[in-house]
VEXPARO-785690 format. One record per residue (C-alpha): x, y, z; residue in three letters. Coordinates in pm, whole numbers, plus 50000, padded with zeros to 5 digits. Each point is the difference from the previous one (the first is absolute). Example, Ala and Ser with C-alpha at 12.3 -4.5 7.8 and 13.67 -1.06 7.14 Angstrom:
512304955050780ALA;501375034449934SER;
//
This chain:
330711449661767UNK;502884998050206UNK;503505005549870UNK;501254967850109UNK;496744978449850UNK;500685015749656UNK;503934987550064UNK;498534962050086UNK;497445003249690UNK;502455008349750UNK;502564976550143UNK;497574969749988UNK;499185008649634UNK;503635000249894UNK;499834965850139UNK;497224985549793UNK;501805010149692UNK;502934983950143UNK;498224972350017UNK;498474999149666UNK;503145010749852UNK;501964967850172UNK;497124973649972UNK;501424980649717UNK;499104979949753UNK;495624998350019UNK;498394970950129UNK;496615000550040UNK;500215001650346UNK;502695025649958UNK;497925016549743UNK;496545005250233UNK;502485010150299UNK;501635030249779UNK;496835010049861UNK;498605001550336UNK;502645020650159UNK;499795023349647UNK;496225000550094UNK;500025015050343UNK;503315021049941UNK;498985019449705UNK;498485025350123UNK;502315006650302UNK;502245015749736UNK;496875021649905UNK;498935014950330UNK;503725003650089UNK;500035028049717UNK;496985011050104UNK;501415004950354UNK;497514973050144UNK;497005023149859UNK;497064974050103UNK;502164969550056UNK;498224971250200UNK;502254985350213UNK;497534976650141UNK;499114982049655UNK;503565005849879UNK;500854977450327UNK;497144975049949UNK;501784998049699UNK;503084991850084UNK;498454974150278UNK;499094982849674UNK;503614996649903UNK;500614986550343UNK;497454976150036UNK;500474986749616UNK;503064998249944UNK;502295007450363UNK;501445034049904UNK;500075012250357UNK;502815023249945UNK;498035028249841UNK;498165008050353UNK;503144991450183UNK;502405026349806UNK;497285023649937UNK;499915002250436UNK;503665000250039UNK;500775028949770UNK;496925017050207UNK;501494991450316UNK;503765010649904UNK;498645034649836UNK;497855004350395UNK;503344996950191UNK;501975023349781UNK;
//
């Protein structure tokens, strides 16, 4: 995997625990949306160790199209392709 993917992968994982970190006092709402994005972000962390050793990008981003459809969180895809982008034109 590219240089610049395993930038974008590891910055939209710092993000998710961001997110979980920040998300408050639990809801139930709140509560399904954190577990989700715990769900599909746990083992990111994983294959980043592993240097992406047999990492699925395609389910990892049918994944994350859950998150989107469910519950709006867009901004996974979006920063994950414009820390790709910025790494391409350096």
């Amino acid at each position: 995997m590219e240089e610049n993917k395993k930038k974008a992968y590891l910055t939209i994982n710092y993000q998710a625990l961001l997110d979980i970190k920040n998300s408050g006092e639990f809801s139930r709402e709140n509560f399904n949306q954190v577990f989700r994005i715990a769900h599909v972000f746990h083992n990111l962390a994983l294959f980043i160790i592993e240097d992406f050793e047999g990492f699925d990008e395609d389910k990892f981003w049918r994944n994350v199209s859950g998150l989107e459809r469910d519950f709006g969180l867009t901004h996974y895809r979006t920063l994950f392709e414009k820390v790709n982008r910025e790494e391409l034109l350096h």
